[in-house]
GULUMDREN-523251 format. One line per 8 residues: number of its first residue (from 0); their letters; for each residue x, y, z of C-alpha. Coordinates in steps of 0.1 Angstrom, whole numbers, plus 5000, padded with zeros to 4 digits. Example, Ala and Ser with C-alpha at 12.3 -4.5 7.8 and 13.67 -1.06 7.14 Angstrom:
! GULUMDREN-523251
0> as> 5123:4955:5078  5137:4989:5071
//
This chain:
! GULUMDREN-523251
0> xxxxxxxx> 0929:3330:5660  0903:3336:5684  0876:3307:5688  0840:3322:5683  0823:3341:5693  0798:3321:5717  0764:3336:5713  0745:3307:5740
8> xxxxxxxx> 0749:3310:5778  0744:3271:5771  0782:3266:5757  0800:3246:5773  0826:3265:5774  0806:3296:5788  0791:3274:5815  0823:3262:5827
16> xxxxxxxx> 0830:3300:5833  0803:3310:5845  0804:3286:5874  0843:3290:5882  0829:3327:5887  0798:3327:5907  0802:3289:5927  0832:3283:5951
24> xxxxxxxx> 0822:3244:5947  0829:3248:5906  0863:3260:5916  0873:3233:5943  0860:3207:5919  0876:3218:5888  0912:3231:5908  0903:3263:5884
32> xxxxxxxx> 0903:3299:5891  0893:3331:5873  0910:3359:5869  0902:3393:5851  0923:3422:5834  0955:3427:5816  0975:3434:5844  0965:3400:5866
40> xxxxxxxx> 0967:3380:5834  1000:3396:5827  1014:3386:5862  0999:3350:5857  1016:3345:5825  1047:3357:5841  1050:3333:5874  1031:3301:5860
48> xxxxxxxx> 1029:3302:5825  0999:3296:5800  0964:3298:5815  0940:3271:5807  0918:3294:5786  0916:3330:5780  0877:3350:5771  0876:3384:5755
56> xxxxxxxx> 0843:3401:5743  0840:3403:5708  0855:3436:5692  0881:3438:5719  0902:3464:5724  0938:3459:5705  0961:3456:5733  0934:3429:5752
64> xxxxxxxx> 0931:3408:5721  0968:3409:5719  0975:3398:5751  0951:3373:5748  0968:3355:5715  1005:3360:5734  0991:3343:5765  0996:3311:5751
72> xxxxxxxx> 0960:3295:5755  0933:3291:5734  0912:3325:5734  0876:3322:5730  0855:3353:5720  0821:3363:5735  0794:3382:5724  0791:3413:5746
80> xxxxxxxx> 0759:3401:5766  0775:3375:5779  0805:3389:5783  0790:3414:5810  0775:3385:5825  0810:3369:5832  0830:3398:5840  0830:3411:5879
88> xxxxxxxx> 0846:3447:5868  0817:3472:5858  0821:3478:5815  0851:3456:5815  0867:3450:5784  0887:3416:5795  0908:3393:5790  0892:3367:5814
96> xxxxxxxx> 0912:3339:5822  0907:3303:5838  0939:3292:5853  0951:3267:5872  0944:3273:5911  0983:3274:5924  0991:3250:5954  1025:3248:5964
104> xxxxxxxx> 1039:3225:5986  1040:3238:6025  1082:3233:6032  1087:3211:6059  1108:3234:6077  1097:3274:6081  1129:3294:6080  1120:3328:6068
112> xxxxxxxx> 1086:3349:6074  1053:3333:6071  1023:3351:6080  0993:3330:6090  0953:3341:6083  0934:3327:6105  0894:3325:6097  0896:3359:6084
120> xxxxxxxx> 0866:3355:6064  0866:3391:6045  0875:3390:6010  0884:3426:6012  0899:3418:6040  0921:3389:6031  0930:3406:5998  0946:3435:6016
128> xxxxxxxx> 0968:3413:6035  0982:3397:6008  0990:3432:5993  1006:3444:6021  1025:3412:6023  1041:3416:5985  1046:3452:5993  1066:3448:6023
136> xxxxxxxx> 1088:3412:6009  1070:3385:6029  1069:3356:5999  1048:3332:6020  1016:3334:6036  0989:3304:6047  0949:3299:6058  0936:3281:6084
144> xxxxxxxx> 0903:3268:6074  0879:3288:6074  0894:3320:6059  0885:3331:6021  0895:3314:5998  0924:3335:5982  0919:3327:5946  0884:3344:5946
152> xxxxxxxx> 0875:3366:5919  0867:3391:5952  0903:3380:5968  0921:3386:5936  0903:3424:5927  0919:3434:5961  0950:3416:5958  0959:3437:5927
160> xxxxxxxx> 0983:3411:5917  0997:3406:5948  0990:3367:5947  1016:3367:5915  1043:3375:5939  1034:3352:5974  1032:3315:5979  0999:3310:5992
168> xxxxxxxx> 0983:3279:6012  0952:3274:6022  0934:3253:6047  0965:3245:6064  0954:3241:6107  0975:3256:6131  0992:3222:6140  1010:3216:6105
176> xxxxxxxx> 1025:3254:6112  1031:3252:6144  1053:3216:6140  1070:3229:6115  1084:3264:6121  1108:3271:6149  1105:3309:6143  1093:3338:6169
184> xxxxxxxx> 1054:3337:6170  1034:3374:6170  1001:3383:6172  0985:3414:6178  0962:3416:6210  0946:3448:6217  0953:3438:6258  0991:3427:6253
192> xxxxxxxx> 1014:3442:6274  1041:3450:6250  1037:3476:6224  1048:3475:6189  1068:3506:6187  1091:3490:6219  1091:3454:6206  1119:3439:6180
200> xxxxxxxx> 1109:3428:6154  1140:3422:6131  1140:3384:6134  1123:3359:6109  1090:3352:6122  1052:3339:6123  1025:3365:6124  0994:3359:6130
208> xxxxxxxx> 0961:3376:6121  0925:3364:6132  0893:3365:6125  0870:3400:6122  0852:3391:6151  0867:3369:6175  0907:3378:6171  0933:3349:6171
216> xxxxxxxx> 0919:3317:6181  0929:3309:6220  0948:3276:6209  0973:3299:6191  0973:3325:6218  0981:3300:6247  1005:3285:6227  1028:3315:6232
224> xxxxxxxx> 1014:3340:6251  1049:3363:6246  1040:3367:6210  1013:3395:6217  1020:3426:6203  0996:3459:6211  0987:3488:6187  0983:3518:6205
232> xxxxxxxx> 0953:3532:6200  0929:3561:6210  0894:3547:6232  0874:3557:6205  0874:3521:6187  0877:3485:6200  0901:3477:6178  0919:3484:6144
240> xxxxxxxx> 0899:3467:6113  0923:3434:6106  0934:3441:6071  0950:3474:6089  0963:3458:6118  0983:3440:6091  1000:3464:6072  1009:3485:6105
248> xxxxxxxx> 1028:3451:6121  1044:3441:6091  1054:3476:6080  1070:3479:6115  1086:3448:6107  1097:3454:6072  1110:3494:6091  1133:3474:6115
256> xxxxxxxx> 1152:3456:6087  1161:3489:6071  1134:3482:6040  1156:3455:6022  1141:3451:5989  1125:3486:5987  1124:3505:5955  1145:3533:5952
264> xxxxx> 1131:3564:5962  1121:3595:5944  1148:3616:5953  1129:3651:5948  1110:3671:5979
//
């Protein structure tokens, strides 16, 4: 049965979820995240088990407050006030969860596609990324410091559950990659002289995506200056937004190897 409901913005367990929401030093400290919805609680419960504790508003709807009891965690009920106060989704109706912040271990040798975000400081941004990366079968994908942090209540809204599906890790510098992979590095350079649409992609590799304003840092790029890939584009912009960048070079990628892993397709006009 549900625990509650918590009237006080002074509970302790309120507090605690208040700050894993609104400060980025709450969640380092505590290794906590929060995530928000049936749908990302559903995907947590599926990859990593019972979350640590699980919110709903009081008079939830059925199917929330059912999830909520099946999740395995305690469930604490709030009174609607400070529900809304908590919740990052305009008139949500919950579940919110804390859960454990996931930190796999980087493997010491990088055999099959990483893709590597670095200072990409756009939650928006950051979260499209790792969508396109579920969508297109790339299971592992890691920060350079710098970049927002993934497990961000911002991250994971654009995500859409794509974190449930990736091994993400963050604050990782270029050196521990760069020691440990022996695959192709790409990058995409608005200048490069080889275009996407004549490159080959096939083959297991590292891509790289940098930050909104000053690209791929020039350590990376000197490191191996065949890795730059170009978009064609009109003159009319400087350059593609990053998160689309992205999805265009790993779609190409994902196109090359003949979409392994794709859904079957609607087979109607």
């Amino acid at each position: 049965m549900p625990v509650g409901p918590i009237a006080s913005a002074s509970n302790p367990r309120f507090r605690l979820l208040a700050g894993l929401v609104g400060k980025p030093r709450d969640r380092r400290r505590h290794g906590a995240s929060v995530i928000e919805g049936m749908h990302l609680l559903e995907s947590y419960i599926g990859r990593f088990g019972a979350p640590r504790l699980v919110f709903v508003p009081v008079g939830a709807p059925a199917p929330v407050a059912a999830l909520a009891v099946a999740s395995g965690a305690e469930v604490v009920e709030l009174e609607p006030r400070l529900f809304a106060r908590a919740s990052q989704v305009e008139n949500g109706s919950g579940p919110i969860a804390i859960v454990d912040t996931p930190r796999p271990a980087l493997p010491n040798a990088i055999d099959e596609d990483l893709v590597y975000l670095d200072r990409i400081q756009d939650p928006g941004n950051v979260g499209s990324i790792l969508r396109t990366c579920a969508a297109v079968g790339v299971r592992r994908l890691a920060t350079a410091p710098g970049t927002a942090f993934c497990w961000s209540p911002k991250v994971l809204r654009a995500g859409q559950g794509a974190h449930f599906h990736l091994d993400i890790h963050e604050d990782v510098e270029w050196a521990e990659i760069a020691c440990r992979s022996r695959l192709e590095l790409r990058y995409a350079a608005a200048q490069a002289s080889r275009r996407i649409d004549r490159s080959r992609l096939a083959a297991p590799s590292v891509w790289v995506f940098g930050n909104e304003g000053e690209g791929v840092a020039a350590a990376i790029r000197e490191s191996a200056p065949a890795g730059a890939i170009a978009i064609p584009q009109t003159d009319g912009v400087e350059s593609f937004n990053v998160g689309v960048a992205a999805a265009i070079c790993l779609y190409e990628q994902w196109r090359q190897r003949g979409f392994p892993g794709a859904a079957a397709a609607d087979s109607g006009a």
